[in-house]
mmCIF file of the N, C-alpha and C atoms, coordinates in Angstrom:
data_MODEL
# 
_entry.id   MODEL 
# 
loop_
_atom_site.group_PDB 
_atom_site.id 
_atom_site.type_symbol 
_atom_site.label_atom_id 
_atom_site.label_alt_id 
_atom_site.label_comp_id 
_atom_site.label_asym_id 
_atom_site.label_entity_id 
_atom_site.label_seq_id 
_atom_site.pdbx_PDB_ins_code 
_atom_site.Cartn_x 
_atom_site.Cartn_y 
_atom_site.Cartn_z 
_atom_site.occupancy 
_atom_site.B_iso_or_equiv 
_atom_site.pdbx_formal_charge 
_atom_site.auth_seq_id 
_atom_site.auth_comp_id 
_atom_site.auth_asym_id 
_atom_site.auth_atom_id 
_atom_site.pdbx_PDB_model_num 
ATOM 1   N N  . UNK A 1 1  ? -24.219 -40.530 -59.508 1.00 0.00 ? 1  UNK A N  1 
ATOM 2   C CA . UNK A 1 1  ? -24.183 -40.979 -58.126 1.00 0.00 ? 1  UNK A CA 1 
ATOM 3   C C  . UNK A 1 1  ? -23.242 -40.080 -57.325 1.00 0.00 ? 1  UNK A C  1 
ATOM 4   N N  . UNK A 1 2  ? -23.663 -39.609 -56.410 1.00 0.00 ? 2  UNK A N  1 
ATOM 5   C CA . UNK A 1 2  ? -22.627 -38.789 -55.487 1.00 0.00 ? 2  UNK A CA 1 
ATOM 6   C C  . UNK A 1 2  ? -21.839 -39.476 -54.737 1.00 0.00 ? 2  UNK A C  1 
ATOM 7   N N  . UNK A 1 3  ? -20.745 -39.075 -54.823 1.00 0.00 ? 3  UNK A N  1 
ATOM 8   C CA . UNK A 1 3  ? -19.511 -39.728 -54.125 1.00 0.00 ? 3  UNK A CA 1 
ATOM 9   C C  . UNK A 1 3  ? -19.018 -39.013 -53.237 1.00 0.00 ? 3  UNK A C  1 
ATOM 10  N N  . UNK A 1 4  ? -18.808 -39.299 -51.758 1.00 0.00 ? 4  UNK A N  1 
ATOM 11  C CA . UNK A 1 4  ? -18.147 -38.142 -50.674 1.00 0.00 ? 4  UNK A CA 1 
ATOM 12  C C  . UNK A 1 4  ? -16.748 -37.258 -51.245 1.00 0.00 ? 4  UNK A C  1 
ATOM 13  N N  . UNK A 1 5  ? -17.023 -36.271 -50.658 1.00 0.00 ? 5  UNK A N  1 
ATOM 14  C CA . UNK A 1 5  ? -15.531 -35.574 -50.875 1.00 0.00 ? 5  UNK A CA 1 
ATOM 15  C C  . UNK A 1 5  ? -14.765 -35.789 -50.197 1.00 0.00 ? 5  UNK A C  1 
ATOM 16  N N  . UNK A 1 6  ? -13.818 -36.307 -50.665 1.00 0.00 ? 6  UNK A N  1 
ATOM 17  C CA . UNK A 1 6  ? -12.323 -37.234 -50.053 1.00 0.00 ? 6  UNK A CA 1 
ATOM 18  C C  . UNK A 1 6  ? -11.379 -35.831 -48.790 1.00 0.00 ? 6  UNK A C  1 
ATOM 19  N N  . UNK A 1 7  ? -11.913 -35.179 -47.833 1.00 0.00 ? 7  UNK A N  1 
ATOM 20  C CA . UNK A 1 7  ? -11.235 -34.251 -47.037 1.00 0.00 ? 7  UNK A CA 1 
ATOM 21  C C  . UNK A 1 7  ? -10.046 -35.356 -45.832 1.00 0.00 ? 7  UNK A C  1 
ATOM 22  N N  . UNK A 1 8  ? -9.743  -34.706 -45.274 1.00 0.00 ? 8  UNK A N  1 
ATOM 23  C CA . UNK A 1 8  ? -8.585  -35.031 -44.592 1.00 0.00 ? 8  UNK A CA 1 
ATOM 24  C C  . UNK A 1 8  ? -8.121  -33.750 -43.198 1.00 0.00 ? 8  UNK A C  1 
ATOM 25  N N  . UNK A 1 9  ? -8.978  -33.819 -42.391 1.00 0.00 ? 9  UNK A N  1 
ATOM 26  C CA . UNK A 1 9  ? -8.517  -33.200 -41.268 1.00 0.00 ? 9  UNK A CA 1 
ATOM 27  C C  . UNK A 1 9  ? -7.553  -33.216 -40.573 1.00 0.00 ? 9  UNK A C  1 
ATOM 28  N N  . UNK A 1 10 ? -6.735  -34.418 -40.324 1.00 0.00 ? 10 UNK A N  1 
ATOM 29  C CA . UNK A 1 10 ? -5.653  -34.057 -40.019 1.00 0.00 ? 10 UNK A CA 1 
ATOM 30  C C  . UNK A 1 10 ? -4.634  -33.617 -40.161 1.00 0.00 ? 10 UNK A C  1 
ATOM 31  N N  . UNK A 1 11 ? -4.219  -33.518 -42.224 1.00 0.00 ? 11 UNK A N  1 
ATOM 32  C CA . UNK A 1 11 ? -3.284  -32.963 -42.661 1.00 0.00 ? 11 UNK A CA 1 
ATOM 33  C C  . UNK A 1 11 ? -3.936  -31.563 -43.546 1.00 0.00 ? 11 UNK A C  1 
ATOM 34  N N  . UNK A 1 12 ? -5.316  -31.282 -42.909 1.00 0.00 ? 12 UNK A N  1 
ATOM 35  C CA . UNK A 1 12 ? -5.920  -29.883 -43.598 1.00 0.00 ? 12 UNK A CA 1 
ATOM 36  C C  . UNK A 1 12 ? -5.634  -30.565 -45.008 1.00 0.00 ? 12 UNK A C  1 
ATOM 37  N N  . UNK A 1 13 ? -6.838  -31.122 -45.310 1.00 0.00 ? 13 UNK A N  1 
ATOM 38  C CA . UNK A 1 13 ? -6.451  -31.044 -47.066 1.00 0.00 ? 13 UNK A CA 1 
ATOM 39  C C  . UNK A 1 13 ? -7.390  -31.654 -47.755 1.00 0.00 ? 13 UNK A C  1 
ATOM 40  N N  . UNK A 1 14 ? -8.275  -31.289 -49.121 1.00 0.00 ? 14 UNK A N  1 
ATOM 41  C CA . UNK A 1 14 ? -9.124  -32.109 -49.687 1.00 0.00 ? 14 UNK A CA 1 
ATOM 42  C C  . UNK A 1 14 ? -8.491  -32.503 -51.186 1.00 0.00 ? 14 UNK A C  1 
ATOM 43  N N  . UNK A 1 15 ? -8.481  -33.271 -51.553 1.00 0.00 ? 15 UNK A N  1 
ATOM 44  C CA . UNK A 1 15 ? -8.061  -34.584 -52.369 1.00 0.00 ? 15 UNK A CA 1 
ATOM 45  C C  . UNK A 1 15 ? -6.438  -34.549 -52.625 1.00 0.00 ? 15 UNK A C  1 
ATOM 46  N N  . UNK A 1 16 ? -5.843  -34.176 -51.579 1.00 0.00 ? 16 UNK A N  1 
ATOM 47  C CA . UNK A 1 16 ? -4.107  -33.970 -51.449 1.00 0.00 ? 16 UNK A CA 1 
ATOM 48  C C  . UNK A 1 16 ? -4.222  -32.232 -51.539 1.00 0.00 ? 16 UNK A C  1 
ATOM 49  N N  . UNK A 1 17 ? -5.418  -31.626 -51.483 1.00 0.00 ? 17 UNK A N  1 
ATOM 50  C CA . UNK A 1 17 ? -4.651  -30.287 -51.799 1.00 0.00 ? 17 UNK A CA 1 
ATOM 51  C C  . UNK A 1 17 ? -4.281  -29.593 -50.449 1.00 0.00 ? 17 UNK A C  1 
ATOM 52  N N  . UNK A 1 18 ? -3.806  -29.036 -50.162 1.00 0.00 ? 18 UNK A N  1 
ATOM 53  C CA . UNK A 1 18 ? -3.725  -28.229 -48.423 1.00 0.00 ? 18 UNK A CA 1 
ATOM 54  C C  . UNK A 1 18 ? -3.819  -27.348 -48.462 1.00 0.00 ? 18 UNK A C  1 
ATOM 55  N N  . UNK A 1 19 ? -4.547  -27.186 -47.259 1.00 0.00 ? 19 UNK A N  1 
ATOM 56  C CA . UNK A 1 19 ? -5.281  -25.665 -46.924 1.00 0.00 ? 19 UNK A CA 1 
ATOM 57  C C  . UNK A 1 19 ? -4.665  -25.316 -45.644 1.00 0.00 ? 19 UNK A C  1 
ATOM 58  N N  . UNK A 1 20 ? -4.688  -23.588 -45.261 1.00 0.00 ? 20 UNK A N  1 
ATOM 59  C CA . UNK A 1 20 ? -3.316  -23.203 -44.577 1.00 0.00 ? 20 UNK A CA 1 
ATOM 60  C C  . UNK A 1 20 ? -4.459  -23.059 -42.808 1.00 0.00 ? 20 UNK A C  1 
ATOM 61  N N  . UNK A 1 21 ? -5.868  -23.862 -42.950 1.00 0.00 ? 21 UNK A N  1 
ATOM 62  C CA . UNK A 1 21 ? -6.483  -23.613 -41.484 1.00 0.00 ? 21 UNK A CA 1 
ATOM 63  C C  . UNK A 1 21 ? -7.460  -24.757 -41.832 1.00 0.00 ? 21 UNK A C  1 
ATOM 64  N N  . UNK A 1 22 ? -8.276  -25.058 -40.878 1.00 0.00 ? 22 UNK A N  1 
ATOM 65  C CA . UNK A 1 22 ? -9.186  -25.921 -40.988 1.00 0.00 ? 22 UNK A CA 1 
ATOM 66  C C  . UNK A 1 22 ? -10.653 -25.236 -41.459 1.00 0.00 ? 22 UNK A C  1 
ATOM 67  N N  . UNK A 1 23 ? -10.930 -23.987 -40.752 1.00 0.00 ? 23 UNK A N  1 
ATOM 68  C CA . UNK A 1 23 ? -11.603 -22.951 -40.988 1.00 0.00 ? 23 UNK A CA 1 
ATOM 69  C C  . UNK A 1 23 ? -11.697 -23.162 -42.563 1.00 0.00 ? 23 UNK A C  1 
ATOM 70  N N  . UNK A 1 24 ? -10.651 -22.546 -43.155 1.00 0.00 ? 24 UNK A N  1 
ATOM 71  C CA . UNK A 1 24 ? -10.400 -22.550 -44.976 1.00 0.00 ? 24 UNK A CA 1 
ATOM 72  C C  . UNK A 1 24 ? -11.454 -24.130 -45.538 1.00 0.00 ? 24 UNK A C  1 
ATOM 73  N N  . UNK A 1 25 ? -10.348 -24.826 -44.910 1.00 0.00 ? 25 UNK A N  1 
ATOM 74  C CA . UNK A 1 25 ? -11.360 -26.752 -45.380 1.00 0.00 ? 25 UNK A CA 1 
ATOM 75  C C  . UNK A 1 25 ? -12.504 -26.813 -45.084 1.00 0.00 ? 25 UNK A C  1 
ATOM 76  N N  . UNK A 1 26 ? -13.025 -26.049 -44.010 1.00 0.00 ? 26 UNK A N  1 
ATOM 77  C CA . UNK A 1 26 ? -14.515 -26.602 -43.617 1.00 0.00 ? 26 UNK A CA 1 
ATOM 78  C C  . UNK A 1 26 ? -15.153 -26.107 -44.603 1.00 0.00 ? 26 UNK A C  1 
ATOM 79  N N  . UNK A 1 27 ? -15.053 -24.938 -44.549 1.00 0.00 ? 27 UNK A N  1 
ATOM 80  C CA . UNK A 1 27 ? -15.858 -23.563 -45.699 1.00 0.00 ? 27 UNK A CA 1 
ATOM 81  C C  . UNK A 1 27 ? -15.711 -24.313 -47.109 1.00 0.00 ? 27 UNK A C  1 
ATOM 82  N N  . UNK A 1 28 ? -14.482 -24.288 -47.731 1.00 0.00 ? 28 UNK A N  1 
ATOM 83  C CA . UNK A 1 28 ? -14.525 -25.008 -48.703 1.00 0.00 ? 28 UNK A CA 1 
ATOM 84  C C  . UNK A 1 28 ? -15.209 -26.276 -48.759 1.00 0.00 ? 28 UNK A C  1 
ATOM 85  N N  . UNK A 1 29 ? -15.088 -27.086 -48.353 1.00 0.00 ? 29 UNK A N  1 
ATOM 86  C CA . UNK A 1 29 ? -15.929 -28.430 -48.211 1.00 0.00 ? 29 UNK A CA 1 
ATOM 87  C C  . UNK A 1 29 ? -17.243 -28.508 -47.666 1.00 0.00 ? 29 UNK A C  1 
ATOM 88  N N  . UNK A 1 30 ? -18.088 -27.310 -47.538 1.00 0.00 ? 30 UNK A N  1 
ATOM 89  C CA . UNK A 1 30 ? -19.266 -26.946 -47.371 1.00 0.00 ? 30 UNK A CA 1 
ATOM 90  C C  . UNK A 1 30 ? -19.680 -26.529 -49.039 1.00 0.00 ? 30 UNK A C  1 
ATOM 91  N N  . UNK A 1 31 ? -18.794 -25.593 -49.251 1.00 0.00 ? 31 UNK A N  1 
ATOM 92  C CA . UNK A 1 31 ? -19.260 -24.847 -50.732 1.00 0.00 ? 31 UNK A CA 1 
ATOM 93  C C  . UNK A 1 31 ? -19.135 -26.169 -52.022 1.00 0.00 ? 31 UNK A C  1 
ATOM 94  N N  . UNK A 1 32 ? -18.369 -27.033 -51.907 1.00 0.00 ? 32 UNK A N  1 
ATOM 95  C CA . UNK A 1 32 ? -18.332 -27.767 -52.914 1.00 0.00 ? 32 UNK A CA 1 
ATOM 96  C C  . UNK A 1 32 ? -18.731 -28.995 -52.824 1.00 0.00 ? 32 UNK A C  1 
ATOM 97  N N  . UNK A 1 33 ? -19.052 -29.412 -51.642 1.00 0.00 ? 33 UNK A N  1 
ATOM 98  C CA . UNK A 1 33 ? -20.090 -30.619 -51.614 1.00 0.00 ? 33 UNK A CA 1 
ATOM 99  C C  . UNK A 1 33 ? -21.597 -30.002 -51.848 1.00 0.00 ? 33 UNK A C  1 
ATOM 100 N N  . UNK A 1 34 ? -22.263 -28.993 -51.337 1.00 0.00 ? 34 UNK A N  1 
ATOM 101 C CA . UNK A 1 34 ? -23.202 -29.006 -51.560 1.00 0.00 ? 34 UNK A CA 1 
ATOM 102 C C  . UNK A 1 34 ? -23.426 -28.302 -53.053 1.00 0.00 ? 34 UNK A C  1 
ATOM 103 N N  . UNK A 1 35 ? -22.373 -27.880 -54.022 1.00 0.00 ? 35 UNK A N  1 
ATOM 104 C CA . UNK A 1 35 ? -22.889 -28.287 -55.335 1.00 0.00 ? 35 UNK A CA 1 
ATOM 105 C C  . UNK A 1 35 ? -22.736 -30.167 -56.156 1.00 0.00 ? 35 UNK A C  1 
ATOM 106 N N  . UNK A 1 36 ? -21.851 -30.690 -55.116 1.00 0.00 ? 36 UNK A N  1 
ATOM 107 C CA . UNK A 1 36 ? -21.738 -32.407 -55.366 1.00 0.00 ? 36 UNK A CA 1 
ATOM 108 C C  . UNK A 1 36 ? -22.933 -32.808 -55.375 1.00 0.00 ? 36 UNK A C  1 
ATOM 109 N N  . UNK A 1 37 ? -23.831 -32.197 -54.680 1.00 0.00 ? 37 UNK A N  1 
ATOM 110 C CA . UNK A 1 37 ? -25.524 -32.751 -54.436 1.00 0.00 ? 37 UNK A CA 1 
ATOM 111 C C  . UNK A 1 37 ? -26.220 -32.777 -55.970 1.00 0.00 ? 37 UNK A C  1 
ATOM 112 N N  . UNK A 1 38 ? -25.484 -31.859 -56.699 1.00 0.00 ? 38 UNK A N  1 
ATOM 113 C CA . UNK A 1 38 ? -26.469 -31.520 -57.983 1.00 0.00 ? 38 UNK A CA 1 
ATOM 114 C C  . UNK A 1 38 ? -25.875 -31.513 -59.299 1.00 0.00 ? 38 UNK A C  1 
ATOM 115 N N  . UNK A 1 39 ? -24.272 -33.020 -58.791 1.00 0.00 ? 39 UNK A N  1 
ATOM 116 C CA . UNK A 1 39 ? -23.562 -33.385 -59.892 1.00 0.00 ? 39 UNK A CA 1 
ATOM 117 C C  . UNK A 1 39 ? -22.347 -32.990 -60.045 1.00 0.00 ? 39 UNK A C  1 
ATOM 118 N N  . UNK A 1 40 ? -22.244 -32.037 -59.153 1.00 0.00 ? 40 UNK A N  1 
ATOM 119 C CA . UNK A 1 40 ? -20.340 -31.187 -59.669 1.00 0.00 ? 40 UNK A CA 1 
ATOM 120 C C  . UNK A 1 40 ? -19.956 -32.300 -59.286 1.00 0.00 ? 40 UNK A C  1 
ATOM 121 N N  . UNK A 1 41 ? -18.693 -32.394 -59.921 1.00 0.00 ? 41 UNK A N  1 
ATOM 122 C CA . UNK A 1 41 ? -17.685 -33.385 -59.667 1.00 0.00 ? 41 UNK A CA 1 
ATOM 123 C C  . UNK A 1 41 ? -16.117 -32.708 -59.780 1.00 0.00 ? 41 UNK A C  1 
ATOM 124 N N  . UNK A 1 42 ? -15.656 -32.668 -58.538 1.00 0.00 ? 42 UNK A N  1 
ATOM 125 C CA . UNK A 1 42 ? -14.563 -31.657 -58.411 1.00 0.00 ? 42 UNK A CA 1 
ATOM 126 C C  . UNK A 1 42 ? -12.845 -32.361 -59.055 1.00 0.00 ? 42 UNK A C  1 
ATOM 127 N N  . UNK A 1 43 ? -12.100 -32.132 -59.054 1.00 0.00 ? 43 UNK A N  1 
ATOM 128 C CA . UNK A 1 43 ? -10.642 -32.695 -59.341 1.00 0.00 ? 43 UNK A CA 1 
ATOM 129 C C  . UNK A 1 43 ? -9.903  -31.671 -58.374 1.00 0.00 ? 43 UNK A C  1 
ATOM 130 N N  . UNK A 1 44 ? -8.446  -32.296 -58.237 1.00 0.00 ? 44 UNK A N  1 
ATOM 131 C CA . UNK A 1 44 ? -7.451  -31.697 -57.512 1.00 0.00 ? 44 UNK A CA 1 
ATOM 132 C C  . UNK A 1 44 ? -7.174  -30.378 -58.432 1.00 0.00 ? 44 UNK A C  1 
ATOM 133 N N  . UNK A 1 45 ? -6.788  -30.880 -59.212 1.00 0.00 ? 45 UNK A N  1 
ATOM 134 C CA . UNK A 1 45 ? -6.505  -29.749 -59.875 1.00 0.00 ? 45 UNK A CA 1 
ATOM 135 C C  . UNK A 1 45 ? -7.473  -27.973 -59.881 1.00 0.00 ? 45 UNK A C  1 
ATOM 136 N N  . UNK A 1 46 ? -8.953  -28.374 -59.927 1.00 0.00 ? 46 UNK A N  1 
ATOM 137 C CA . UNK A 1 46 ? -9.967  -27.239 -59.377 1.00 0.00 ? 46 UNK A CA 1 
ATOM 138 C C  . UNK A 1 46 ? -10.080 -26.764 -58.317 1.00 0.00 ? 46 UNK A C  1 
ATOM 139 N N  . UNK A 1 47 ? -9.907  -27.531 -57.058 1.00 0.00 ? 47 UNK A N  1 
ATOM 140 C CA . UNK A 1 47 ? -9.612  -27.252 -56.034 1.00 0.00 ? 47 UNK A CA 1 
ATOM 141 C C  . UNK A 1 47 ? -8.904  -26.255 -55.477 1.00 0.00 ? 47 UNK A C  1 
ATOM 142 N N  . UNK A 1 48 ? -7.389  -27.069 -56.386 1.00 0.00 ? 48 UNK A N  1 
ATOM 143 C CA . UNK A 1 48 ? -6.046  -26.035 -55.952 1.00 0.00 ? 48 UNK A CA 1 
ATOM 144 C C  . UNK A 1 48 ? -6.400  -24.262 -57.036 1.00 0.00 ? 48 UNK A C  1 
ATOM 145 N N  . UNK A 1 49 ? -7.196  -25.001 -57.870 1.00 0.00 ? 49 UNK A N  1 
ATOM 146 C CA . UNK A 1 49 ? -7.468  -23.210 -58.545 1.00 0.00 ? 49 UNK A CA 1 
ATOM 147 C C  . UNK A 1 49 ? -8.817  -22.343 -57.740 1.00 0.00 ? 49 UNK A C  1 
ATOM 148 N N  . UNK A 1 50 ? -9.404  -23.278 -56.883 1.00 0.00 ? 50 UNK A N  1 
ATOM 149 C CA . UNK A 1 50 ? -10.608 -22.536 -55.739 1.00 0.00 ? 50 UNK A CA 1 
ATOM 150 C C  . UNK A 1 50 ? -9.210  -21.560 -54.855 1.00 0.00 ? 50 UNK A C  1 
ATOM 151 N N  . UNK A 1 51 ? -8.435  -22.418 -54.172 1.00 0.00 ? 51 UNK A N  1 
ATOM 152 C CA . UNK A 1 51 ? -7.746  -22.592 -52.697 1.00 0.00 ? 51 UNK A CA 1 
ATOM 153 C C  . UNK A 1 51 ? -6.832  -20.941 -53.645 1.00 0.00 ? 51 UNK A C  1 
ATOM 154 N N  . UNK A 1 52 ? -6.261  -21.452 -54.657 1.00 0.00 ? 52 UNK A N  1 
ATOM 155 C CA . UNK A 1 52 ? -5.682  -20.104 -55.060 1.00 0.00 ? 52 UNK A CA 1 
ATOM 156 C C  . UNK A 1 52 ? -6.407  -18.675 -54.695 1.00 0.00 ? 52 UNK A C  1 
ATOM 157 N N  . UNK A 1 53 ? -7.769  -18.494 -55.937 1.00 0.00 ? 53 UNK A N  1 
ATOM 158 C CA . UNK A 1 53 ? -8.714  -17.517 -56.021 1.00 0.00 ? 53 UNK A CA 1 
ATOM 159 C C  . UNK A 1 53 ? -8.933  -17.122 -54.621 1.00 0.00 ? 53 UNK A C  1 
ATOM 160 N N  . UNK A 1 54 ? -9.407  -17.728 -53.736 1.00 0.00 ? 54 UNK A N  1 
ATOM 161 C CA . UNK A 1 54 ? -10.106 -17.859 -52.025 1.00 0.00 ? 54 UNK A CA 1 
ATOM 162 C C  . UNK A 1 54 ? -8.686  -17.014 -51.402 1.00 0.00 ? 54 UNK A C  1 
ATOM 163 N N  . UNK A 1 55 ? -7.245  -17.766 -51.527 1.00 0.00 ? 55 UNK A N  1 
ATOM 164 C CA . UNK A 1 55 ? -6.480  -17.390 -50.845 1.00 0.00 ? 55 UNK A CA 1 
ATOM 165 C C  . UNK A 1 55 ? -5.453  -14.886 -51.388 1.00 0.00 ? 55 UNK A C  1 
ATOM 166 N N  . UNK A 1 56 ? -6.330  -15.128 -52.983 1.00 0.00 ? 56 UNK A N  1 
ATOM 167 C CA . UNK A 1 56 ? -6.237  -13.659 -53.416 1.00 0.00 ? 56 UNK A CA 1 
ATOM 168 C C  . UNK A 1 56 ? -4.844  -13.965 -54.258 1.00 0.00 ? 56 UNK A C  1 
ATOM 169 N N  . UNK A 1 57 ? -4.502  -14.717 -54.319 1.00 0.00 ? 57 UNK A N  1 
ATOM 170 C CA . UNK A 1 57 ? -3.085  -15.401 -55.160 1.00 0.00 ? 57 UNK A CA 1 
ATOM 171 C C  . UNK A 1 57 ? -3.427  -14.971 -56.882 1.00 0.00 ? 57 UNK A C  1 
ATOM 172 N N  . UNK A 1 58 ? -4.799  -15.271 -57.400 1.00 0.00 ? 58 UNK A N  1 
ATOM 173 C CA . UNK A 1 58 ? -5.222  -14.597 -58.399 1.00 0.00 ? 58 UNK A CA 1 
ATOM 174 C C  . UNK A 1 58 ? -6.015  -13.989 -58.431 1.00 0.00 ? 58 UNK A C  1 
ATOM 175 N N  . UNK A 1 59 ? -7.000  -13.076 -59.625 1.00 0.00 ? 59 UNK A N  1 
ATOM 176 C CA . UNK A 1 59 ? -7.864  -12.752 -59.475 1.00 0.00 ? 59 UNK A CA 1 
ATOM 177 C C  . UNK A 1 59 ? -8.467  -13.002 -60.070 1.00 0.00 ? 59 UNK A C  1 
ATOM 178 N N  . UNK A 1 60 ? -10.197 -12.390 -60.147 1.00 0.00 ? 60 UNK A N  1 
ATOM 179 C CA . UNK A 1 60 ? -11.246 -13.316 -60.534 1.00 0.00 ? 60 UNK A CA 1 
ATOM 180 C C  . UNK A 1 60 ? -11.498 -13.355 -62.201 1.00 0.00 ? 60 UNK A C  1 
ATOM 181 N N  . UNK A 1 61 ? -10.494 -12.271 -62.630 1.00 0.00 ? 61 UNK A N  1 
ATOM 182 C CA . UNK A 1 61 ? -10.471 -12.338 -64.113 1.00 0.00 ? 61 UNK A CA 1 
ATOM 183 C C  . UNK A 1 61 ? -9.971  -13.867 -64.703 1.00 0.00 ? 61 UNK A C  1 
ATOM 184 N N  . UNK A 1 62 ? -8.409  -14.017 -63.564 1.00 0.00 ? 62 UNK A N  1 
ATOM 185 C CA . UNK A 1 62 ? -7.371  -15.160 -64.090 1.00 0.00 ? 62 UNK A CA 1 
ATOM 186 C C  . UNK A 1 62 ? -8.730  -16.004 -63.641 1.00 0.00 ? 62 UNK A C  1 
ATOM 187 N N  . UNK A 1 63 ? -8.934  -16.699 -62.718 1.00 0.00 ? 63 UNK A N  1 
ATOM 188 C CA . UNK A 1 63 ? -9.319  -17.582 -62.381 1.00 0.00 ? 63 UNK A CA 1 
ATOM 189 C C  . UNK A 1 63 ? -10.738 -18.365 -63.096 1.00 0.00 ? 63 UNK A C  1 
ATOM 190 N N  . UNK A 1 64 ? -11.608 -17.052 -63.502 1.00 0.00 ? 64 UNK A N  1 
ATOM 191 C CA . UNK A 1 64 ? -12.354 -17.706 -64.762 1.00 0.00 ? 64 UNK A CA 1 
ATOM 192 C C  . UNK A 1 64 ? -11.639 -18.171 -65.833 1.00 0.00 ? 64 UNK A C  1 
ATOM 193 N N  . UNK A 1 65 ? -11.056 -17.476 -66.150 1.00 0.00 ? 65 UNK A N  1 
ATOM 194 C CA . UNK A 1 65 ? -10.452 -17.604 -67.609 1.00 0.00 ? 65 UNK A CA 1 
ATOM 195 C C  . UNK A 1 65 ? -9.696  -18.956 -67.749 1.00 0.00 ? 65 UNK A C  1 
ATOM 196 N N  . UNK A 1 66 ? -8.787  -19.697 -66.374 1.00 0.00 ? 66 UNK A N  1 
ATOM 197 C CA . UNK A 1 66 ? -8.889  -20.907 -66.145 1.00 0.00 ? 66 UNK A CA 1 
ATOM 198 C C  . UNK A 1 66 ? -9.867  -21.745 -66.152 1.00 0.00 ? 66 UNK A C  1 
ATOM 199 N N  . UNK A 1 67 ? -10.962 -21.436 -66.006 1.00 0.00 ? 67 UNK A N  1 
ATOM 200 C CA . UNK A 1 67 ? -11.942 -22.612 -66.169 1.00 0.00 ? 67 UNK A CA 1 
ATOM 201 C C  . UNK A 1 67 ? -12.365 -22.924 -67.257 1.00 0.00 ? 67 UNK A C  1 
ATOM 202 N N  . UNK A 1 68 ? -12.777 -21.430 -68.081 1.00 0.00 ? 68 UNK A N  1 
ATOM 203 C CA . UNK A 1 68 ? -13.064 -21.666 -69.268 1.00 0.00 ? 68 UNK A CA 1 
ATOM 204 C C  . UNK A 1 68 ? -12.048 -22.113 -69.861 1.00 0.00 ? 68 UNK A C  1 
ATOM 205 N N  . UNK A 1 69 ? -11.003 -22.294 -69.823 1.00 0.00 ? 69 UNK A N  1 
ATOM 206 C CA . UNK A 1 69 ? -9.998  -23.086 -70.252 1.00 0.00 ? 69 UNK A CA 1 
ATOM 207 C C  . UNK A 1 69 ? -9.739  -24.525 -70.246 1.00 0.00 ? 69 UNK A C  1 
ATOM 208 N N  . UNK A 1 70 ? -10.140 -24.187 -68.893 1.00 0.00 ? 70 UNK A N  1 
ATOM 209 C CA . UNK A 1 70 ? -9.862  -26.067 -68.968 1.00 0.00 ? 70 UNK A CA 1 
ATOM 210 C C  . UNK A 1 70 ? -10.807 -26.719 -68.355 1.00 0.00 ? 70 UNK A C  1 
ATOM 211 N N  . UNK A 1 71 ? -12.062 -26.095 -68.195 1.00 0.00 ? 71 UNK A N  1 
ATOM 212 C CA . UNK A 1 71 ? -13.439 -26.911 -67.779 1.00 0.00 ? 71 UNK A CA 1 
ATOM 213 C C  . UNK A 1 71 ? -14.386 -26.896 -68.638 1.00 0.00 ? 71 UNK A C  1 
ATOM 214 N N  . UNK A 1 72 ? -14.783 -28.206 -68.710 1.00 0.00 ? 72 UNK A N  1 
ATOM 215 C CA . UNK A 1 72 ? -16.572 -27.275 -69.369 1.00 0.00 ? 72 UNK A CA 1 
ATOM 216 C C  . UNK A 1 72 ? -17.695 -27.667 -68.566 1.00 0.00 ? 72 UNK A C  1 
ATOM 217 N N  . UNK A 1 73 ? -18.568 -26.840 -68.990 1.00 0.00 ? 73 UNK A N  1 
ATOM 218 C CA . UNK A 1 73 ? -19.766 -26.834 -68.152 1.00 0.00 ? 73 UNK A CA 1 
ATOM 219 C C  . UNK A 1 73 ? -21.081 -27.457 -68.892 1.00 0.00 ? 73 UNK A C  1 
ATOM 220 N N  . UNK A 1 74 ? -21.763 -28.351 -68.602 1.00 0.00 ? 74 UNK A N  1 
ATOM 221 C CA . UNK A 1 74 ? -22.786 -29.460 -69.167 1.00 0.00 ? 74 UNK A CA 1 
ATOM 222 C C  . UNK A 1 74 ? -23.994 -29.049 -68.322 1.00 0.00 ? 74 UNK A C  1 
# 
């Protein structure tokens, strides 16, 4: 069952995480609800490792290698 993504415009932020524009939140909360349509189910914790990757804080080597770490994929 899809469940809305919990965003927060006034303090820029989706599920407590904060984002440094609204621009950043919209985009993001475009890209990850419309994989919510087909089951993703996001956590804070993924988020803040999107908002990282997006913001160039890591790169796309680290940032897989986090998932495969601590996600799996079904």
């Amino acid at each position: 069952m899809y469940n809305p993504l919990k965003t927060d415009r006034e303090n820029i932020s989706i599920m407590g995480v904060k984002f440094p524009d609204l621009v950043s939140l919209e985009a993001t909360t475009k890209a990850i609800g419309s994989n919510m349509h087909e089951g993703f189910e996001p956590s804070p914790a993924l988020i803040q490792l999107y908002l990282e990757w997006k913001q160039g804080r890591i790169n796309p080597a680290l940032f897989l290698g986090r998932l495969k770490q601590n996600y799996t994929v079904s």
